[in-house]
C-alpha positions, -999 to +999 in steps of 0.1 A: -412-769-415-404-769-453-408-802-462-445-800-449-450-770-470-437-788-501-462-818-491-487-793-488-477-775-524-478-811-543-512-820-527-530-794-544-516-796-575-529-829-576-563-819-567-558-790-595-579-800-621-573-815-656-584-790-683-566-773-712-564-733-712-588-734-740-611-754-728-611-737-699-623-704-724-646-726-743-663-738-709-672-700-705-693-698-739-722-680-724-710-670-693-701-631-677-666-629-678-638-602-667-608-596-691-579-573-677-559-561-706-523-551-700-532-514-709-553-500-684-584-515-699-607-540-686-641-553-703-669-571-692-691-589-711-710-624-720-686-646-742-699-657-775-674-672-790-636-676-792-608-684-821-578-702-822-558-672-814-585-666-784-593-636-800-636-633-782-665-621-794-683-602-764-719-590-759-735-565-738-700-552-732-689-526-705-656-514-709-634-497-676-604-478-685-581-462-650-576-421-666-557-400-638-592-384-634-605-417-622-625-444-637-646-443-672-670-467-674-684-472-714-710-494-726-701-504-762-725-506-785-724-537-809 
């Protein structure tokens, strides 16, 4: 059985497409994306534009932050 799994595993990553990390981010320009921070923060908002640290410029952003009350859901002004 393992060698077909391993068969399996290099097959896909074969099919896995080509692309850089940051063109993968600059591919997104315009697009609704999710970022999960490694607090307990996660924003969503349309990606305007990136630098080369991929620090983002978001608009119409909604912030979601876990409290031990629950969720809070923010929508940041620009």
């Amino acid at each position: 059985g393992g060698r077909r799994g391993e068969e399996q595993q290099r097959d896909q990553v074969e099919v896995a497409p080509d692309i850089m990390p940051l063109e993968l981010v600059d591919s997104c320009i315009g697009s609704k994306i999710w970022i999960v921070m490694r607090n307990e923060k996660e924003f969503v908002g349309v990606l305007r534009g990136f630098d080369e640290f991929v620090n983002m410029v978001l608009e119409d952003v909604t912030e979601y932050e876990e409290t031990p009350d629950g969720i809070v859901v923010t929508k940041l002004d620009q």
